[in-house]
C-alpha beads as a LAMMPS data file, in Angstrom:
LAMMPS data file: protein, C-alpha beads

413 atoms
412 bonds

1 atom types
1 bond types

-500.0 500.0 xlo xhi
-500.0 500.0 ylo yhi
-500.0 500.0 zlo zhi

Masses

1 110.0

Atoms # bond

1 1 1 -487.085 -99.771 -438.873
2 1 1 -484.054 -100.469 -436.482
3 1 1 -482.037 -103.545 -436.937
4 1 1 -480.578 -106.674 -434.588
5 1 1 -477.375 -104.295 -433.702
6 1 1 -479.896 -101.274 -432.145
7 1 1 -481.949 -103.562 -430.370
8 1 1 -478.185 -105.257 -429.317
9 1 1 -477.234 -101.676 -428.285
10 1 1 -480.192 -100.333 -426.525
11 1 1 -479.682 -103.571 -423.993
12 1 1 -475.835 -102.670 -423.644
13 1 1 -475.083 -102.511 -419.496
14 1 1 -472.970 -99.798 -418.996
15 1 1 -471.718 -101.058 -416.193
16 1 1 -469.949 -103.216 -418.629
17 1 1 -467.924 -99.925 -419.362
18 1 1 -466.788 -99.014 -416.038
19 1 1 -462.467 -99.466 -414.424
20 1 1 -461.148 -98.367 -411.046
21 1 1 -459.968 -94.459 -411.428
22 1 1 -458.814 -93.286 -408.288
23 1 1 -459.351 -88.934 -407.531
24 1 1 -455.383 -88.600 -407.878
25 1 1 -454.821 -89.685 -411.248
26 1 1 -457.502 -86.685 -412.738
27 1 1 -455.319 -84.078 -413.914
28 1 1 -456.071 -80.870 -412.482
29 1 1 -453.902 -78.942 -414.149
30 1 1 -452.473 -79.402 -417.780
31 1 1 -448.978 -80.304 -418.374
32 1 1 -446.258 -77.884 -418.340
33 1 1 -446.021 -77.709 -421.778
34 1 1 -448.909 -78.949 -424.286
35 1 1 -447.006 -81.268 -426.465
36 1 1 -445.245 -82.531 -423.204
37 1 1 -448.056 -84.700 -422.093
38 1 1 -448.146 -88.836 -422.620
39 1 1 -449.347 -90.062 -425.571
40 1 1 -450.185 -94.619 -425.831
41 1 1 -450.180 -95.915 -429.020
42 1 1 -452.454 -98.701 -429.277
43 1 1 -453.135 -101.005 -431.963
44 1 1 -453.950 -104.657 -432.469
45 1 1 -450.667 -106.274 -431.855
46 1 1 -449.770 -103.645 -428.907
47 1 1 -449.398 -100.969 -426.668
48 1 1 -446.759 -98.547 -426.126
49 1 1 -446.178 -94.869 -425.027
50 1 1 -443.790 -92.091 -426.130
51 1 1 -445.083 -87.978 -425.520
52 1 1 -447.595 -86.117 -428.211
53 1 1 -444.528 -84.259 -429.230
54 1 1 -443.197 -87.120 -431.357
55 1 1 -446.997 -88.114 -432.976
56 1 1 -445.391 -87.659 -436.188
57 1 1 -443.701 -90.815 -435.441
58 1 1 -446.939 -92.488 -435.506
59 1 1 -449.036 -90.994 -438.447
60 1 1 -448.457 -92.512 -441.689
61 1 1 -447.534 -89.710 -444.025
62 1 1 -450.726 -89.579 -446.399
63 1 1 -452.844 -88.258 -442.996
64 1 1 -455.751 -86.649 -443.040
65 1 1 -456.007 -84.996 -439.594
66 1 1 -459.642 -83.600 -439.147
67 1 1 -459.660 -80.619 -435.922
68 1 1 -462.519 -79.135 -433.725
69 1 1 -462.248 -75.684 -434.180
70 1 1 -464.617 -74.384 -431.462
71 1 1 -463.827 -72.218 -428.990
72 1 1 -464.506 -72.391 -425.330
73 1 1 -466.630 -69.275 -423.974
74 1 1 -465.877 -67.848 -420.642
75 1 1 -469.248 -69.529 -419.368
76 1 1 -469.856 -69.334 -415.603
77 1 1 -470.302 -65.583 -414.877
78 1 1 -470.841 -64.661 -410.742
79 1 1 -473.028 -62.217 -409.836
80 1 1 -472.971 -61.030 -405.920
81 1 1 -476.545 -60.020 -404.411
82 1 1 -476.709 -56.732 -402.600
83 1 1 -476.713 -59.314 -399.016
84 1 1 -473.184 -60.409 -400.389
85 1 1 -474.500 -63.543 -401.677
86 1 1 -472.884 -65.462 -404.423
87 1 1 -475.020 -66.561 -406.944
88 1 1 -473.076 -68.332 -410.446
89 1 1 -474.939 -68.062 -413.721
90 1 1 -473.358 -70.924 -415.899
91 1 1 -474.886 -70.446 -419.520
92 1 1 -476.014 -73.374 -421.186
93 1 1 -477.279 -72.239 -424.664
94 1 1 -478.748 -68.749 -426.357
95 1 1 -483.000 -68.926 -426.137
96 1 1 -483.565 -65.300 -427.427
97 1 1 -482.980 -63.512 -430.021
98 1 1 -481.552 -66.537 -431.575
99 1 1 -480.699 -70.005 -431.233
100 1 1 -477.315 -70.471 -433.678
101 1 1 -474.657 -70.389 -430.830
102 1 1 -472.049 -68.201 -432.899
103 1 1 -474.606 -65.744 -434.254
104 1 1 -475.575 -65.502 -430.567
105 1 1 -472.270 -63.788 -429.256
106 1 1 -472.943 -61.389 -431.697
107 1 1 -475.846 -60.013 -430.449
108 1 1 -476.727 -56.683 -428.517
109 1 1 -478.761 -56.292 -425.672
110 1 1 -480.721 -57.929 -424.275
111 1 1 -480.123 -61.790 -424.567
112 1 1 -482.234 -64.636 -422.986
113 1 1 -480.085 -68.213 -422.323
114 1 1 -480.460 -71.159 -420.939
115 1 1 -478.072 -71.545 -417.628
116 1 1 -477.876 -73.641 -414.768
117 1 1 -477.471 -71.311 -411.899
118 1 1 -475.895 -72.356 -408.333
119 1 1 -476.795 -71.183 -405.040
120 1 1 -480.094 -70.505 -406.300
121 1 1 -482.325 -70.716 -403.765
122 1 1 -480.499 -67.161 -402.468
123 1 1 -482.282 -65.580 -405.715
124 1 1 -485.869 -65.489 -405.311
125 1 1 -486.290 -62.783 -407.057
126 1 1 -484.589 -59.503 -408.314
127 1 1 -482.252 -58.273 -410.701
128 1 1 -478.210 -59.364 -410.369
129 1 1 -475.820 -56.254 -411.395
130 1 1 -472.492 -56.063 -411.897
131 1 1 -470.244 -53.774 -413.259
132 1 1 -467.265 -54.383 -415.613
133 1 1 -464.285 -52.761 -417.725
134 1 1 -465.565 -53.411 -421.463
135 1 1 -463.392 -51.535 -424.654
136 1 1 -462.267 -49.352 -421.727
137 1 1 -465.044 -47.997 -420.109
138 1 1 -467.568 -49.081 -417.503
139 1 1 -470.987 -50.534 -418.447
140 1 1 -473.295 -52.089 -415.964
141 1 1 -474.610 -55.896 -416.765
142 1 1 -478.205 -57.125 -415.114
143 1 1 -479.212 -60.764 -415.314
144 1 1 -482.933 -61.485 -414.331
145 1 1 -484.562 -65.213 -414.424
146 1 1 -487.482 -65.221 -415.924
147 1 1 -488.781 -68.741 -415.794
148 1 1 -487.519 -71.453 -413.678
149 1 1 -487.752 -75.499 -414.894
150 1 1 -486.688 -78.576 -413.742
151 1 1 -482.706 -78.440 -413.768
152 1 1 -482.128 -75.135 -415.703
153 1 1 -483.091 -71.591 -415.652
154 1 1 -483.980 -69.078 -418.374
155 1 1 -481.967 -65.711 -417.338
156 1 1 -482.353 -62.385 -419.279
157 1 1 -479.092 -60.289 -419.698
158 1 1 -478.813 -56.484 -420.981
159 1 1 -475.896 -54.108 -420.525
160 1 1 -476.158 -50.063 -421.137
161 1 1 -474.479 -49.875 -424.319
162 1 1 -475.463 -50.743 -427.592
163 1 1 -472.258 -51.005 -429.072
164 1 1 -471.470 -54.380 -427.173
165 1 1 -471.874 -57.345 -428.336
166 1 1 -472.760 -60.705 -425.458
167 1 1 -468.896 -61.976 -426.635
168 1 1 -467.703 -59.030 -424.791
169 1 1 -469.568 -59.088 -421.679
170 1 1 -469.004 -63.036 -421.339
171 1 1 -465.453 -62.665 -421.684
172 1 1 -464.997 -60.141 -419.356
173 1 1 -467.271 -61.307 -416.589
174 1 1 -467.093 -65.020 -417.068
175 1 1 -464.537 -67.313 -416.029
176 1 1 -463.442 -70.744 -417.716
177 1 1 -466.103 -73.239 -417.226
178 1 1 -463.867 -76.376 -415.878
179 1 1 -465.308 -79.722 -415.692
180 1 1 -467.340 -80.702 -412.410
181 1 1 -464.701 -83.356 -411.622
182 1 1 -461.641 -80.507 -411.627
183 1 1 -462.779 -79.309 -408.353
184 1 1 -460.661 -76.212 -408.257
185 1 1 -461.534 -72.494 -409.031
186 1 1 -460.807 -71.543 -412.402
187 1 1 -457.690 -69.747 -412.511
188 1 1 -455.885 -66.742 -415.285
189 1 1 -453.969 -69.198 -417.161
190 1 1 -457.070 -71.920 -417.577
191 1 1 -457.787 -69.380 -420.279
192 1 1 -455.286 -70.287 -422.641
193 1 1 -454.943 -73.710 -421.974
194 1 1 -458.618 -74.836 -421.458
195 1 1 -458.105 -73.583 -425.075
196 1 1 -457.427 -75.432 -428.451
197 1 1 -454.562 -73.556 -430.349
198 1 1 -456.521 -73.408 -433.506
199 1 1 -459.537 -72.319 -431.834
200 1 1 -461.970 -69.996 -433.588
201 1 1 -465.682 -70.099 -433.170
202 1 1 -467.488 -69.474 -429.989
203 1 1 -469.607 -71.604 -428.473
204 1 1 -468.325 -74.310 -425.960
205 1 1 -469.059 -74.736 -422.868
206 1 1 -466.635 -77.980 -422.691
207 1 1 -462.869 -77.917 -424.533
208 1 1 -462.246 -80.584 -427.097
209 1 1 -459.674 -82.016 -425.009
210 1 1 -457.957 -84.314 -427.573
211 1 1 -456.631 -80.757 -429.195
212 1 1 -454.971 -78.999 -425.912
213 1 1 -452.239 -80.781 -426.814
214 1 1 -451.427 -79.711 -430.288
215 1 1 -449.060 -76.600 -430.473
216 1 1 -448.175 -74.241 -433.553
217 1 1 -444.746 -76.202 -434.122
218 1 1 -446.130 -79.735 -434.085
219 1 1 -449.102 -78.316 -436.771
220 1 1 -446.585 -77.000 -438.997
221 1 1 -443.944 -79.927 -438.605
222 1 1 -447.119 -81.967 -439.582
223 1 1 -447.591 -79.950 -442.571
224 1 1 -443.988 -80.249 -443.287
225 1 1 -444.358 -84.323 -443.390
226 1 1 -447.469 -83.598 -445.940
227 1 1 -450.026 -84.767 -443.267
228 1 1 -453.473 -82.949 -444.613
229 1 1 -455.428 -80.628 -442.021
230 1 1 -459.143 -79.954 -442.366
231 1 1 -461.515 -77.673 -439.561
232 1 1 -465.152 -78.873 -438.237
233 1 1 -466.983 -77.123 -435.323
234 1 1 -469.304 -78.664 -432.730
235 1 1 -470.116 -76.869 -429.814
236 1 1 -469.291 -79.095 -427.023
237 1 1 -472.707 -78.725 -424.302
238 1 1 -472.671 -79.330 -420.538
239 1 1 -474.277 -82.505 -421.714
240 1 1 -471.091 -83.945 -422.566
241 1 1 -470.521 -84.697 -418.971
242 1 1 -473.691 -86.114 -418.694
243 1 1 -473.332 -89.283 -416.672
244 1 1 -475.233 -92.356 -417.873
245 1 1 -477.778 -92.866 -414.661
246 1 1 -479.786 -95.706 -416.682
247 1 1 -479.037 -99.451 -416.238
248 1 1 -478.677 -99.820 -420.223
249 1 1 -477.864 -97.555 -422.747
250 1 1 -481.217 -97.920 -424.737
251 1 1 -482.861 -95.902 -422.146
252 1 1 -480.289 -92.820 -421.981
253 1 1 -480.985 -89.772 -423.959
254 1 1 -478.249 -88.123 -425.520
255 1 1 -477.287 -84.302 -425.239
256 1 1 -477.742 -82.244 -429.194
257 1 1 -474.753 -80.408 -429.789
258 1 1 -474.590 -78.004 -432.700
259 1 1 -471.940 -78.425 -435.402
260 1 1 -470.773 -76.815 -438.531
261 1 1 -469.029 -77.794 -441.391
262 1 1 -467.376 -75.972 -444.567
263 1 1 -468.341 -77.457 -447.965
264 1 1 -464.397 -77.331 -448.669
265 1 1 -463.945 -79.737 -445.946
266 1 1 -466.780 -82.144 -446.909
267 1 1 -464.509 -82.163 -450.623
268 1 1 -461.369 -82.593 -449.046
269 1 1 -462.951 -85.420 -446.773
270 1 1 -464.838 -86.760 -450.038
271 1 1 -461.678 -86.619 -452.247
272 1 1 -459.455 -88.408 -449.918
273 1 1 -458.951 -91.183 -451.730
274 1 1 -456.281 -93.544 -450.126
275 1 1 -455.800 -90.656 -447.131
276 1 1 -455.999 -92.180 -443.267
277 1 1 -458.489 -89.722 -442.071
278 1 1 -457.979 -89.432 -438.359
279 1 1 -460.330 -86.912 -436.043
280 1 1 -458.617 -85.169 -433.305
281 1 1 -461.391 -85.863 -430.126
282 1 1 -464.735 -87.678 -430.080
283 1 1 -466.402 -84.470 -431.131
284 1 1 -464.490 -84.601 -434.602
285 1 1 -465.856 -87.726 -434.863
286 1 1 -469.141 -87.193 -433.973
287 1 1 -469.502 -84.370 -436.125
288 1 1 -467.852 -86.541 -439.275
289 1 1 -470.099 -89.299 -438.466
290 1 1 -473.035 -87.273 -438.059
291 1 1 -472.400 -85.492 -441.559
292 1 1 -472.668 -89.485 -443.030
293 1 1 -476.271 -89.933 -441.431
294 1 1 -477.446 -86.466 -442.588
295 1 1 -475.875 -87.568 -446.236
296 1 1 -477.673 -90.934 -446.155
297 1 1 -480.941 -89.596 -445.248
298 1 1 -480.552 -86.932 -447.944
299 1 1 -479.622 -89.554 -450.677
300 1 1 -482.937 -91.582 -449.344
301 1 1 -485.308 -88.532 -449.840
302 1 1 -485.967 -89.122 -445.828
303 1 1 -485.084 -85.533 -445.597
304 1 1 -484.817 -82.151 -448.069
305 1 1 -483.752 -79.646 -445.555
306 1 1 -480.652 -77.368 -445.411
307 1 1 -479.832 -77.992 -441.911
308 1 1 -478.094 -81.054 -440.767
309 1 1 -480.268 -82.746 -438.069
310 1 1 -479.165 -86.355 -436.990
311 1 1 -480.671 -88.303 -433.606
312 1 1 -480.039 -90.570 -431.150
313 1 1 -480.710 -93.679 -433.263
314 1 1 -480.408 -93.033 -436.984
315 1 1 -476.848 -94.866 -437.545
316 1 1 -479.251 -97.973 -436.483
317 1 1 -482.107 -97.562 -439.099
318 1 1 -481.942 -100.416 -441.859
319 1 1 -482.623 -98.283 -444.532
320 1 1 -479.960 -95.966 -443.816
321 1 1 -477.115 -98.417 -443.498
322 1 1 -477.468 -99.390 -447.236
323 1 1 -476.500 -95.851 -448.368
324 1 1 -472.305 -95.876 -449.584
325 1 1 -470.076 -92.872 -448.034
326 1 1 -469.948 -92.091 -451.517
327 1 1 -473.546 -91.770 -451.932
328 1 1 -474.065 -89.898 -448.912
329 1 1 -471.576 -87.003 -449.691
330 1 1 -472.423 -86.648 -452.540
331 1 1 -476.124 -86.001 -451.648
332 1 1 -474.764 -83.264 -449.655
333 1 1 -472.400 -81.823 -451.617
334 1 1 -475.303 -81.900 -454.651
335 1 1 -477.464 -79.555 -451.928
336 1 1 -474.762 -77.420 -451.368
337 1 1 -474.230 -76.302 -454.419
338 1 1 -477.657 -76.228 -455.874
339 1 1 -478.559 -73.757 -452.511
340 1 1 -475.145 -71.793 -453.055
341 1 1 -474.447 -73.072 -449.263
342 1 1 -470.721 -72.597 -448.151
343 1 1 -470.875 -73.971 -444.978
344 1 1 -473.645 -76.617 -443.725
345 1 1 -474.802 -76.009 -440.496
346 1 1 -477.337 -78.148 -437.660
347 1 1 -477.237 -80.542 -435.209
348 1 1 -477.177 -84.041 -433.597
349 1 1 -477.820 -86.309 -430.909
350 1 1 -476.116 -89.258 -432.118
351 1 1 -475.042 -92.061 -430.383
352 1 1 -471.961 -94.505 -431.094
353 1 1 -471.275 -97.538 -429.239
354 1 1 -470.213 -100.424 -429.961
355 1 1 -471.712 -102.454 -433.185
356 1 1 -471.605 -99.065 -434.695
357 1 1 -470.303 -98.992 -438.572
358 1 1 -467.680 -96.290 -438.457
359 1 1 -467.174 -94.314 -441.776
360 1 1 -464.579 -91.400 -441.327
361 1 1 -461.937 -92.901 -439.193
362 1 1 -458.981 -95.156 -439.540
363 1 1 -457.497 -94.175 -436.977
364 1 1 -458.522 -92.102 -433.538
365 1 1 -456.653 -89.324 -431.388
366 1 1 -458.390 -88.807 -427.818
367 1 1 -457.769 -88.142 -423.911
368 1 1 -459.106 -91.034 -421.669
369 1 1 -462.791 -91.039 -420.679
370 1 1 -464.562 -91.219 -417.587
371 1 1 -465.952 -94.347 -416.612
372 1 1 -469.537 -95.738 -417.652
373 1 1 -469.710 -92.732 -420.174
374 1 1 -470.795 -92.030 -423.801
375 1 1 -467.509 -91.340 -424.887
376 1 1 -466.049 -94.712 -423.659
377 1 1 -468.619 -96.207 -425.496
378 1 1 -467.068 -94.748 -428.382
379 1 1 -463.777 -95.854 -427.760
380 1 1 -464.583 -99.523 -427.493
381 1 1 -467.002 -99.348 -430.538
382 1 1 -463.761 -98.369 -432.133
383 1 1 -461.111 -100.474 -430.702
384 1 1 -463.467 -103.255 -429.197
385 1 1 -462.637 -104.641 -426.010
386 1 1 -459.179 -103.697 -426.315
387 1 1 -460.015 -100.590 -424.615
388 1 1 -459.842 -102.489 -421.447
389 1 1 -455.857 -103.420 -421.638
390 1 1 -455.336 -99.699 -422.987
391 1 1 -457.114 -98.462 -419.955
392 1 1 -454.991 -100.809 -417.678
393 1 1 -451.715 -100.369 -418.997
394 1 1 -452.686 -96.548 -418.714
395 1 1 -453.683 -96.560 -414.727
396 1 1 -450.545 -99.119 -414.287
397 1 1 -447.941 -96.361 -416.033
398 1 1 -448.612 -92.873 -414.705
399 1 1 -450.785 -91.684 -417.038
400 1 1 -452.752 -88.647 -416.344
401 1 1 -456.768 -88.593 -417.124
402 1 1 -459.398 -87.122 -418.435
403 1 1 -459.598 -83.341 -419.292
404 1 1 -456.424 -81.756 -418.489
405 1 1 -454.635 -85.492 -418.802
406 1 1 -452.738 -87.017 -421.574
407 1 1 -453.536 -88.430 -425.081
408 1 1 -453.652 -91.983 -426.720
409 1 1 -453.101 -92.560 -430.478
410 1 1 -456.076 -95.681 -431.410
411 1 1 -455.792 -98.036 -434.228
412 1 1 -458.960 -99.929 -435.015
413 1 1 -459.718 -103.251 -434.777

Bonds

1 1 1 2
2 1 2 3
3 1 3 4
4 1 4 5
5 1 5 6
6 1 6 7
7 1 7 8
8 1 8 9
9 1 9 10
10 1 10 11
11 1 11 12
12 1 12 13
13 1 13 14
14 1 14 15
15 1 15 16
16 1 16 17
17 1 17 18
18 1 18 19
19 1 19 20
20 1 20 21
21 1 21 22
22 1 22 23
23 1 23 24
24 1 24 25
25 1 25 26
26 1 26 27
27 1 27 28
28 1 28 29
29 1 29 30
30 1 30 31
31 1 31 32
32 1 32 33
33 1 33 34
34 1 34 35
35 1 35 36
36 1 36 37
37 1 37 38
38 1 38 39
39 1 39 40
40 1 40 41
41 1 41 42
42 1 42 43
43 1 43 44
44 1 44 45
45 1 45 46
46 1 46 47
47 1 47 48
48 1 48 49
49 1 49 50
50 1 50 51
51 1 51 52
52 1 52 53
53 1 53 54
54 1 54 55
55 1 55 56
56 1 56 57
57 1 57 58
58 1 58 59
59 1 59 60
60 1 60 61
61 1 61 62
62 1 62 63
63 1 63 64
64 1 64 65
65 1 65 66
66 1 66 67
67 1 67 68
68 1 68 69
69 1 69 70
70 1 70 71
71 1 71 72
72 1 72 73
73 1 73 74
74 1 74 75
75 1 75 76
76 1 76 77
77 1 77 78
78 1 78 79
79 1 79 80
80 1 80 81
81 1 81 82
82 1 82 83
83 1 83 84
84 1 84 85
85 1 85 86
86 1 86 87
87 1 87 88
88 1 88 89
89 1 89 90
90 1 90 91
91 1 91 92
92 1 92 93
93 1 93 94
94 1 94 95
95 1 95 96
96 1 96 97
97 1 97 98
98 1 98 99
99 1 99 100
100 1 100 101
101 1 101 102
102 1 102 103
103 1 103 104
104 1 104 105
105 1 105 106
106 1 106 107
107 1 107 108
108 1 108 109
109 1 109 110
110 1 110 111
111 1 111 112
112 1 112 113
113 1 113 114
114 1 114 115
115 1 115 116
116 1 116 117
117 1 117 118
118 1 118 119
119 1 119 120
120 1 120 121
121 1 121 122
122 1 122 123
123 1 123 124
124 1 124 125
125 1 125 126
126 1 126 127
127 1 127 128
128 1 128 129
129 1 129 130
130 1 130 131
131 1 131 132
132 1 132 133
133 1 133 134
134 1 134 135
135 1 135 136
136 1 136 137
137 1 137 138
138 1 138 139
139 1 139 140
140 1 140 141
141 1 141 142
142 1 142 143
143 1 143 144
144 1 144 145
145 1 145 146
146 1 146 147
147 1 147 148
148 1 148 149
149 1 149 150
150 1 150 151
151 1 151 152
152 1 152 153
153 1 153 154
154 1 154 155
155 1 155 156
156 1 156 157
157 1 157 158
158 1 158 159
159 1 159 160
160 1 160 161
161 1 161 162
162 1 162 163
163 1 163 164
164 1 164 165
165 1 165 166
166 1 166 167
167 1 167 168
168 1 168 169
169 1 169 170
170 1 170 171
171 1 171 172
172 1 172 173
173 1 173 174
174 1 174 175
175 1 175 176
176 1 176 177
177 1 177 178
178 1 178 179
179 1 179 180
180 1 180 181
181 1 181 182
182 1 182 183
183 1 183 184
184 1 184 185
185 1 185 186
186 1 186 187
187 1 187 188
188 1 188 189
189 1 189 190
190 1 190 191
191 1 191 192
192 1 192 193
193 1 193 194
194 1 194 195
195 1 195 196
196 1 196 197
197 1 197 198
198 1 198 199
199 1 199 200
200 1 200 201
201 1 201 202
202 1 202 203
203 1 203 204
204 1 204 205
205 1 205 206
206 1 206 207
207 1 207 208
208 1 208 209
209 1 209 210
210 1 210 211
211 1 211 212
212 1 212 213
213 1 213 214
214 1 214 215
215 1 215 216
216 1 216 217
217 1 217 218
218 1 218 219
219 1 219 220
220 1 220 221
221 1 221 222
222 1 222 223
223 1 223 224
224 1 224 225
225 1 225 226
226 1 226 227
227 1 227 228
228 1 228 229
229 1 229 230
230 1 230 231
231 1 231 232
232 1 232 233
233 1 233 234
234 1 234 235
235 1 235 236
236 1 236 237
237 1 237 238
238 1 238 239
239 1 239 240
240 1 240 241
241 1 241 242
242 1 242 243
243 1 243 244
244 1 244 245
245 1 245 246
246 1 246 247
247 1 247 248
248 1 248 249
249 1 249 250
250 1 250 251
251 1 251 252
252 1 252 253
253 1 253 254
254 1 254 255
255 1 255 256
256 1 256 257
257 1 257 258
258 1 258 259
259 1 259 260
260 1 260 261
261 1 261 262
262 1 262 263
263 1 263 264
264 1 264 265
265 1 265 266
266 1 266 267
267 1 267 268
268 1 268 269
269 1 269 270
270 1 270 271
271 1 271 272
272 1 272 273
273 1 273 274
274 1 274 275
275 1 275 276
276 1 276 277
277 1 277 278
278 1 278 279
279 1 279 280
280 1 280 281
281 1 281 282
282 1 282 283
283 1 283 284
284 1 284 285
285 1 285 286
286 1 286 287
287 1 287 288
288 1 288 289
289 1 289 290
290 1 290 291
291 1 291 292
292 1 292 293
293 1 293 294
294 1 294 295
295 1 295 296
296 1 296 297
297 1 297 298
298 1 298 299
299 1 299 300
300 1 300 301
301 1 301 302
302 1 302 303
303 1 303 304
304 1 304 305
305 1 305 306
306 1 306 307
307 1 307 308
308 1 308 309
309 1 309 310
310 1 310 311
311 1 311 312
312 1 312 313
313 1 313 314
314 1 314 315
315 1 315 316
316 1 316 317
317 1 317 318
318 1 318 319
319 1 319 320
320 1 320 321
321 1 321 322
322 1 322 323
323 1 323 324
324 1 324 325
325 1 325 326
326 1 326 327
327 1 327 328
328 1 328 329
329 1 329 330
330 1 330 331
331 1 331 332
332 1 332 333
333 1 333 334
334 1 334 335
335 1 335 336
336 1 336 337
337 1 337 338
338 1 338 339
339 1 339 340
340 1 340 341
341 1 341 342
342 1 342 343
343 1 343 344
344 1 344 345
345 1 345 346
346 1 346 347
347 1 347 348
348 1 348 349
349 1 349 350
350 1 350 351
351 1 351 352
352 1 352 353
353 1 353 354
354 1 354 355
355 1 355 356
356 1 356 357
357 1 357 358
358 1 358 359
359 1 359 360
360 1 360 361
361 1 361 362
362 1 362 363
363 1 363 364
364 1 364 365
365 1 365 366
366 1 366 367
367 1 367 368
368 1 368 369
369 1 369 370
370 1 370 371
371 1 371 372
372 1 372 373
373 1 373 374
374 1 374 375
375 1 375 376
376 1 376 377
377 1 377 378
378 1 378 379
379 1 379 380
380 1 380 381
381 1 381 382
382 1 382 383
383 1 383 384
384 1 384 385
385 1 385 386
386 1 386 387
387 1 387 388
388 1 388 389
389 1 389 390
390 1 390 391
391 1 391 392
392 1 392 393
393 1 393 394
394 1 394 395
395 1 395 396
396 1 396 397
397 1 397 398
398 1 398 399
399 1 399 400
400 1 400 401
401 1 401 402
402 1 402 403
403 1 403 404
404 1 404 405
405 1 405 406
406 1 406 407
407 1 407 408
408 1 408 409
409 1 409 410
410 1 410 411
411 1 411 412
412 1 412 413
């Protein structure tokens, strides 16, 4: 049974959640150095700005800084038809042999995905080939759609050699798989910095943005001031630029995104104690918040199952919200260890906006957020209304926006 605060939610307007953001304040290129962008510092008695290479400044020392290590997968791969035509194959997520997104880059031909595919009405029909350098030697790589929905494609892939792996291909035929609203051509050097520094697991089609910013030097100086780092993974989808079309939010359907999480990290998160745990990026947060709801429903007996699945609307279930963070990780923890489970893997949908009850965050590091989207929703469910004046002071000082843009540091409310 939902309570007052879903039914308050579903009605939310989101054009409630929409500001003024002119085309030439969307960075669409990164700053010349990482750690050089802007960073605002807002909390409940003001704003201010300094750059993300003195956010030591701002953390208290007994941090607990929580990273998305993901990694972005060279995603949009262009084929050229034997007429010349152009046809891009922008993979979504694996169909066949498997469905995991890491254990699908390790697979050997052929693959099946799901990918959005532009200039399509040029393919009717036919086989796409292309040939590529791969471990240094040539192999030949065919895409063929096999079934065509509404909005997506499915498109077989094989190559002629058995000893590559789908990482391999996509890396060498693909190119960085920029936002739609960084209308520019992906270029060489979008591979390092559409990149987190600490990134490690395939699988995004989208960079955590919040982390381009972070650098090897400003990691370890954090160490050096005893600030605490812990890894999650969620695969950021294409769904993350989903635009809210509906009127209210009640009636938008959220993307599933996959996530993973170590059992050493659910400890370390657990064991905090007096620790301000602060995600890097909405996805972070997602995935901590999601890990709750999974805990909760575990602790309940709602659920017995080894895979973390959380939807759209379980934060707002009454019998849910009566389970303790305590409780909850400790239900997971218990199934961890009683199925020999280092790392807990599965998915969610969920949505936070404002009335949410946060449980993993005292404090929030993120980029700015397009208007009427999810993850401004998130924002103001953390820092209220006083997103609005953060927003302002941002278009009113130079800041840059949105994926390539610069960084705020968010106290709650």
């Amino acid at each position: 049974m939902e309570d007052n605060i879903a039914q308050s939610i579903r009605g939310i307007n989101i054009a409630e959640y929409n500001y003024p953001l002119p085309s030439e304040r969307i960075a669409w290129y990164p700053a010349d150095k990482r750690d050089g962008s802007k960073l605002l510092i807002s909390t409940p008695d003001a704003i201010s700005q300094s750059r993300f290479s003195n956010i030591d400044n701002f953390l208290p020392d007994n941090t607990l800084l929580v990273f998305n290590e993901t990694r972005v997968v060279q995603a949009r791969m262009v084929f050229h038809k034997s007429s010349g035509a152009r046809i891009e194959i922008f993979c979504l997520e694996p169909l066949h042999p498997v469905t995991e997104v890491q254990t699908a880059f390790a697979q050997h031909s052929p693959v099946i995905w799901k990918c959005l595919v532009g200039n399509s009405r040029r393919w009717k029909s036919g086989p796409l080939e292309t040939t590529i350098p791969v471990n240094g030697k040539e192999i030949t790589v065919t895409a063929i759609r096999t079934a065509q929905h509404d909005g997506h494609s499915e498109v077989e892939f094989h190559w002629d050699d058995e000893q590559i792996i789908f990482a391999n291909v996509m890396e060498q035929i693909g190119a960085t798989p920029l936002p739609p609203y960084i209308q520019r051509e992906a270029e060489e050097n979008d591979k390092d910095r559409y990149q987190t520094v600490y990134a490690r697991n395939n699988g995004s089609v989208a960079a955590p943005t919040a982390g381009l910013h972070f650098t090897d030097e400003i990691l370890e100086q954090l160490k050096k001031k005893g600030v605490r780092q812990e890894k999650v993974t969620l695969h950021v989808g294409a769904g993350t630029f989903k635009p809210v079309s509906s009127e209210t939010i009640g009636s938008h359907e959220m993307h599933t995104e996959q996530v993973m999480i170590s059992r050493t990290t659910i400890e370390a998160i657990k064991n905090a104690n007096n620790r301000t745990i602060i995600p890097v990026g909405t996805t972070t947060a997602r995935t901590l918040e999601s890990l709750f709801w999974y805990g909760a429903k575990l602790h309940l007996g709602v659920t017995d199952s080894q895979y973390l699945q959380v939807e759209q609307w379980d934060p707002y279930n009454k019998a849910f919200n009566k389970v303790s963070t305590e409780e909850s990780l400790h239900a997971v923890l218990k199934m961890m260890k009683a199925h020999k489970m280092d790392y807990l893997k599965g998915e969610t949908s969920l949505l936070i906006a404002p009335g949410y009850k946060w449980h993993f965050a005292d404090a929030l590091i993120t980029n700015f957020h397009q208007p009427k989207s999810t993850l401004l929703l998130l924002v103001s469910s953390f820092i209220g209304e006083r997103w609005k004046s953060a927003y302002d002071y941002a278009l009113k000082n130079d800041f840059r926006f949105l994926s390539f843009g610069d960084s705020c540091l968010f106290f709650p409310k």
